[in-house]
FIGU-182627 format. One record per residue (C-alpha): residue in one letter; x, y, z. Coordinates in Angstrom, 1 decimal. Example, Ala and Ser with C-alpha at 12.3 -4.5 7.8 and 13.67 -1.06 7.14 Angstrom:
% FIGU-182627
- a,12.3,-4.5,7.8
- s,13.7,-1.1,7.1
% end
This chain:
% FIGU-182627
- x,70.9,-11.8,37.9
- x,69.4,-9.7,35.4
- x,65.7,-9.6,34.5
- x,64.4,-11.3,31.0
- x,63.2,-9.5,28.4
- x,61.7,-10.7,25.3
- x,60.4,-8.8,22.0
- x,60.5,-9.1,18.4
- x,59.6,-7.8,15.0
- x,57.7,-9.6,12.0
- x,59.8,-10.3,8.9
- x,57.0,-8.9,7.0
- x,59.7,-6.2,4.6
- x,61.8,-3.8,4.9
- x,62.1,-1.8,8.6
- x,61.0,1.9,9.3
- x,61.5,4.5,11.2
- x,58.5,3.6,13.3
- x,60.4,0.2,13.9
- x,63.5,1.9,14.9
- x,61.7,4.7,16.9
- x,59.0,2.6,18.5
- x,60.9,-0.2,19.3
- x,64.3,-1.1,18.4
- x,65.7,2.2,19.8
- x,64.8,1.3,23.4
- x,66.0,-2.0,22.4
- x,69.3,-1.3,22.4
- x,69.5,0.8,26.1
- x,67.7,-1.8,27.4
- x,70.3,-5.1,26.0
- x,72.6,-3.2,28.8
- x,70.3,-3.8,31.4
- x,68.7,-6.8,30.6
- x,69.2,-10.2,29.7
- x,67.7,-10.0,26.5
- x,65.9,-12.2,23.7
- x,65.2,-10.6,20.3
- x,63.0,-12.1,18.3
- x,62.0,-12.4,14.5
- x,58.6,-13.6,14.8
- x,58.1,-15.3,11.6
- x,55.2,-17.0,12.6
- x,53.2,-14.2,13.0
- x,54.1,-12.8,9.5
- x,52.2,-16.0,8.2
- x,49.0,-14.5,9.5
- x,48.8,-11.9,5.8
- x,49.2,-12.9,2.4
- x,53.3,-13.1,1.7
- x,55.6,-14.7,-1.0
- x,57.0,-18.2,0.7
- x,59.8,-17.6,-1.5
- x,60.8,-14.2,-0.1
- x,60.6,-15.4,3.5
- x,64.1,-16.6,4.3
- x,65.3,-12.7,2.5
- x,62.9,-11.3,4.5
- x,64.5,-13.0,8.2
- x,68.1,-12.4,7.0
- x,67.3,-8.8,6.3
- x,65.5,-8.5,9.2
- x,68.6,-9.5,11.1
- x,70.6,-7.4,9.6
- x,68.3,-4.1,10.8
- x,68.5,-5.5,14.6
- x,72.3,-5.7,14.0
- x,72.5,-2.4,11.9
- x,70.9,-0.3,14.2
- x,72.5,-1.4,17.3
- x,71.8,-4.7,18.9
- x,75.1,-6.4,20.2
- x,75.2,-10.3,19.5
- x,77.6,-10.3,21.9
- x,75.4,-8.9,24.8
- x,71.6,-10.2,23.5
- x,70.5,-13.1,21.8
- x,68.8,-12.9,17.9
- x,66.7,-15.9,17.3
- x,64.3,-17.0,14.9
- x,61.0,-18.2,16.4
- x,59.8,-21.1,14.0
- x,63.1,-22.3,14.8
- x,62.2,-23.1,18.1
- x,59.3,-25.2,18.1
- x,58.4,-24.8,22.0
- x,56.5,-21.4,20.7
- x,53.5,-23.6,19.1
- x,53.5,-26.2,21.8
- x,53.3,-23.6,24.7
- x,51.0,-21.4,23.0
- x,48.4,-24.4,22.5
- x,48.8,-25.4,26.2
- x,47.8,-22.1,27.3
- x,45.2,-21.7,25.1
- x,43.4,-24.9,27.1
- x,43.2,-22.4,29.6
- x,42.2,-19.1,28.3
- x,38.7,-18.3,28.2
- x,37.9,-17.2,24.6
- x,36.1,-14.0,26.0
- x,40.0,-12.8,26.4
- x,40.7,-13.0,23.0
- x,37.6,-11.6,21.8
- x,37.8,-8.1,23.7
- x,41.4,-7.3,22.4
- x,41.3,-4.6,20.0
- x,43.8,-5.2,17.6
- x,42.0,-8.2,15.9
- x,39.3,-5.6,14.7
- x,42.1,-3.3,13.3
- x,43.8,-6.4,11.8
- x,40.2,-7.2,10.0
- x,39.6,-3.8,9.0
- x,42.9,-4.2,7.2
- x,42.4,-7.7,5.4
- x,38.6,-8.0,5.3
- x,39.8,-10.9,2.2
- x,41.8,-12.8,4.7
- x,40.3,-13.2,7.9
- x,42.0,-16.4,9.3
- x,42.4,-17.7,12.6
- x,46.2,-16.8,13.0
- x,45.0,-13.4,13.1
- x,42.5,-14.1,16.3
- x,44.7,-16.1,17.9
- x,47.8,-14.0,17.4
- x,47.8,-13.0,21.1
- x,48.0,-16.5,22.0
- x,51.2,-16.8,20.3
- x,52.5,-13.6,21.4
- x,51.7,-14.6,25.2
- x,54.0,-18.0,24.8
- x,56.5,-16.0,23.1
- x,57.0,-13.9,26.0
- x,56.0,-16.6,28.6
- x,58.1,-19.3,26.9
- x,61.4,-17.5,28.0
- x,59.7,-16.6,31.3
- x,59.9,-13.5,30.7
- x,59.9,-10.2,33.1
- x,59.6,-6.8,31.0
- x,58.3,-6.9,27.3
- x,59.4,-3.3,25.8
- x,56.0,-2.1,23.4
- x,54.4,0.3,22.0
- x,51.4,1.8,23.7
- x,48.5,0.0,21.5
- x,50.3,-3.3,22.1
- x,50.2,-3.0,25.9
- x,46.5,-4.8,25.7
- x,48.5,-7.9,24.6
- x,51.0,-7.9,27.6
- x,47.9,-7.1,29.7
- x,46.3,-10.6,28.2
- x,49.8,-12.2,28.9
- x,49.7,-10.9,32.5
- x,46.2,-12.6,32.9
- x,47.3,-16.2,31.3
- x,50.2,-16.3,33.3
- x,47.9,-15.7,36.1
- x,45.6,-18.3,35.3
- x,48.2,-21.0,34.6
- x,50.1,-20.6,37.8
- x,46.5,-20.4,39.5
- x,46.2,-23.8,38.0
- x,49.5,-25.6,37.9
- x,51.1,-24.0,40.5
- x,53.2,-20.8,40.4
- x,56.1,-21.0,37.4
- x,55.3,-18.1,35.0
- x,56.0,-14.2,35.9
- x,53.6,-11.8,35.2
- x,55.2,-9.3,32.6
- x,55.4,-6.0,32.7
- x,55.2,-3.5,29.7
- x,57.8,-1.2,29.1
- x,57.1,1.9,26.9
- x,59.5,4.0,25.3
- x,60.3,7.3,24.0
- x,58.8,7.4,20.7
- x,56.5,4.5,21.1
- x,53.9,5.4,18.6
- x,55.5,6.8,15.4
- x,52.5,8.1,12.9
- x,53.3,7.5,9.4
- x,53.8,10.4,6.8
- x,49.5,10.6,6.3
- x,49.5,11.8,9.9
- x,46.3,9.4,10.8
- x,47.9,6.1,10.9
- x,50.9,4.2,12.4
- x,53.5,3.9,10.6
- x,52.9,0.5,8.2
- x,54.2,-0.6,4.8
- x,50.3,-2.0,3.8
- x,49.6,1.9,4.2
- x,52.6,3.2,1.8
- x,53.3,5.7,4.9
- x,56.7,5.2,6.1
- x,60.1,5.7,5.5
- x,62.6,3.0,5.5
- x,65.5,2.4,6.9
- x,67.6,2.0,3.7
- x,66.0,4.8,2.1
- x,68.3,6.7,0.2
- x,68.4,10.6,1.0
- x,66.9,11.8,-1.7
- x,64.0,9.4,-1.7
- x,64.0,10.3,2.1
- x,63.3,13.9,0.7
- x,60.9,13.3,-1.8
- x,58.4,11.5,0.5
- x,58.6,13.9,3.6
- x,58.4,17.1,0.9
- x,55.3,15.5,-1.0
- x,53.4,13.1,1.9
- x,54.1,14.3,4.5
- x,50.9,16.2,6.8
- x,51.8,18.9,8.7
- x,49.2,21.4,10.2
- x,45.9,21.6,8.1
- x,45.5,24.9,9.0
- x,48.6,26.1,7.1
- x,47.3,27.2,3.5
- x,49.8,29.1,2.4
- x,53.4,29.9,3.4
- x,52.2,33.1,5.5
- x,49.4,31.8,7.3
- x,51.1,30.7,11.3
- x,50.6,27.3,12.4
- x,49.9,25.1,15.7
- x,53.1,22.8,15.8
- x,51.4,20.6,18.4
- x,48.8,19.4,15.4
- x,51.9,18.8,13.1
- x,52.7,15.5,12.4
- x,55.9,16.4,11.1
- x,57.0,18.2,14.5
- x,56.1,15.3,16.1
- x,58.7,13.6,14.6
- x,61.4,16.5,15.1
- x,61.0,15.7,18.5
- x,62.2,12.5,17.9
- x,64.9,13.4,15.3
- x,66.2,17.3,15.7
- x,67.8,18.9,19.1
- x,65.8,20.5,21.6
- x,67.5,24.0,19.8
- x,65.9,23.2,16.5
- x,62.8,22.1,18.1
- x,62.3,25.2,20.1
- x,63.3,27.3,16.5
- x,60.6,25.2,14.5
- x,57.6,25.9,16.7
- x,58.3,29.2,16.9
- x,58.7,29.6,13.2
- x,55.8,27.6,12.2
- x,53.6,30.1,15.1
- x,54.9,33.1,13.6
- x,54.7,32.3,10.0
- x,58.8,33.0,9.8
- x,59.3,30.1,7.2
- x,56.8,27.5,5.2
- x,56.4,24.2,5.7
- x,58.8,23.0,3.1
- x,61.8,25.1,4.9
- x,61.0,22.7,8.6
- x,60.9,19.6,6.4
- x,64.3,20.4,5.0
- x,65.8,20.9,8.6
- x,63.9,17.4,9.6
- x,65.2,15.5,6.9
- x,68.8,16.6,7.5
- x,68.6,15.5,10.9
- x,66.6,12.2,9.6
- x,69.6,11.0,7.4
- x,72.4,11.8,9.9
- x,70.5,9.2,12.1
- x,69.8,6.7,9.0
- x,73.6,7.3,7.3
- x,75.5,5.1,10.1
- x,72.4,2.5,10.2
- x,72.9,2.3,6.2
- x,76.6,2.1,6.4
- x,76.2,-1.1,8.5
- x,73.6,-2.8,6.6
- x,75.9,-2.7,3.3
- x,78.6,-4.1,5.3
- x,76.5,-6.9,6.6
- x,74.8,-7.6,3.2
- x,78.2,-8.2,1.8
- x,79.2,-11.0,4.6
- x,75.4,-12.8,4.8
- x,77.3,-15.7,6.6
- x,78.5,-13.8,9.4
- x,74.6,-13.1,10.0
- x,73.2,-16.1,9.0
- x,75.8,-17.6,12.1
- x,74.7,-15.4,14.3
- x,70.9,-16.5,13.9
- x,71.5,-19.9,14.4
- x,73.9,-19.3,17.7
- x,70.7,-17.2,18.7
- x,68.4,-19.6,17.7
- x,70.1,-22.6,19.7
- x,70.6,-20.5,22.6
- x,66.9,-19.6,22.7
- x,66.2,-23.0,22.5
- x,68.0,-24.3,25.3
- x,65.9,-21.8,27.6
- x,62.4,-23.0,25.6
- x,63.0,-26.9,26.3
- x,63.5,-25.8,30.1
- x,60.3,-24.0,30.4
- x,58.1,-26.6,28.5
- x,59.9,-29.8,30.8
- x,58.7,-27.8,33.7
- x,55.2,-26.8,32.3
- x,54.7,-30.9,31.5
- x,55.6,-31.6,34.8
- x,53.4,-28.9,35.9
- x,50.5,-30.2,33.8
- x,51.3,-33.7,34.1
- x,52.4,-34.3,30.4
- x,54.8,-37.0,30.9
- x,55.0,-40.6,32.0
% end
């Protein structure tokens, strides 16, 4: 049988590059060799400000990027976690025993403050708590991330741990996975790619707005004053990104031109964006098609959804037994 795998994306807007590149990318190599569970996590979404009224677009949409850009109904299952209620009840079993010292040394809650000093809730702390019984509701083996969310598979690892420690052996002990491309900088060259930040490009951005915000955002090397002085590639955000987007033959011509002063900065942002929209023009293609037939997606959530369901009420009748929540 194949290993589980679980991991999903907050219907928090539109998708990015970052989303495709840092995790929906390995996503769909990885639905080959795993059983897989996609998720839209729109609990977690709750934890900033949003528009209740936009949340059902949101999930649809986000459905239709998974779908868009490569992940087969047929072969993984696309599920929507409120939907399955198991999430909530899991996540406050574990929490009885997690020692809040966990929580408090993951990183990410600072970032998360730093972000929405106005809103500091508790969703936001105990956000790990919910990711952990995400992963562990479907039990789980391989969680594909990005490198600064490995310290939340690490505190999944440790609940698990300390559950079966306490109940008796039942959940696996995840591992992460980490991709090619796992942490995509946004176009400022300082901080992920995010759409609080107004640093990304989107997946349905047309090509000329795909243009205009590479050509006028987008950091390269500092160092790089004018068209004639040479640059250091490596420092580039922009090459970091051709990497991820041009062939190793344009790669090796980039660096070489940016060393050597041979073009400006504008002339290796013209041959990134080309390559940029031959990857986005198929992705695009496939979201207008799936836009124009919203039941066909709205179907495949809710198979997903019951599917993911099925496997949730297993693992919570076993964790009652386990914990002796039943009479």
């Amino acid at each position: 049988m194949k290993k589980r795998l679980f991991s999903g994306v907050q219907p928090s807007g539109r998708l990015h590059i970052g989303n495709l590149l840092g995790a929906i990318a390995n996503w769909i190599k990885l639905q080959e060799e795993y059983d897989a569970i996609f998720g839209i996590v729109d609990y977690h979404a709750m934890t900033v400000e949003y528009n209740p009224k936009e949340m059902p677009e949101r999930i649809v949409n986000t459905a239709i990027d998974y779908i868009a850009c490569g992940i087969d109904p047929q072969k993984s299952i696309i599920m929507v976690q409120s939907e399955v209620k198991e999430h909530v009840e899991l996540a406050w079993i574990l929490s009885t025993v997690t020692p809040l010292a966990w929580l408090q040394r993951i990183p990410t809650f600072k970032e998360k403050v730093k972000q929405q000093p106005h809103n500091v809730n508790v969703g936001l702390f105990n956000y790990p708590m919910l990711m952990a019984s995400d992963i562990l509701i479907y039990r789980s083996e391989v969680v594909p991330v990005g490198e600064d969310q490995v310290p939340h598979i690490e505190f999944t690892r440790e609940v698990a741990r300390r559950f079966n420690n306490r109940f008796g052996k039942f959940f696996p002990e995840p591992e992460a996975l980490i991709g090619r491309g796992a942490r995509v900088l946004g176009l400022d060259g300082i901080n992920k790619m995010s759409k609080s930040l107004n640093n990304a490009i989107y997946l349905d951005d047309p090509p000329d707005v795909v243009w205009e915000k590479v050509a006028k955002q987008g950091v390269t090397d500092p160092a790089r004053k004018k068209r004639t002085d040479p640059g250091n590639p490596e420092v580039c955000n922009l090459y970091s990104w051709h990497k991820l987007f041009s062939s190793q033959e344009e790669i090796r011509y980039v660096a070489e031109q940016c060393k050597n002063a041979g073009f400006g900065c504008l002339d290796c942002k013209r041959i990134l964006v080309n390559n940029m929209i031959k990857v986005l023009a198929p992705i695009q293609e496939k979201q207008k098609e799936l836009r124009n037939n919203r039941k066909k997606v709205i179907e495949i959530l809710i198979s997903g959804t019951e599917k993911a369901k099925k496997i949730a009420q297993e693992t919570m009748q076993e964790v009652k037994r386990l914990t002796g929540l039943y009479i």
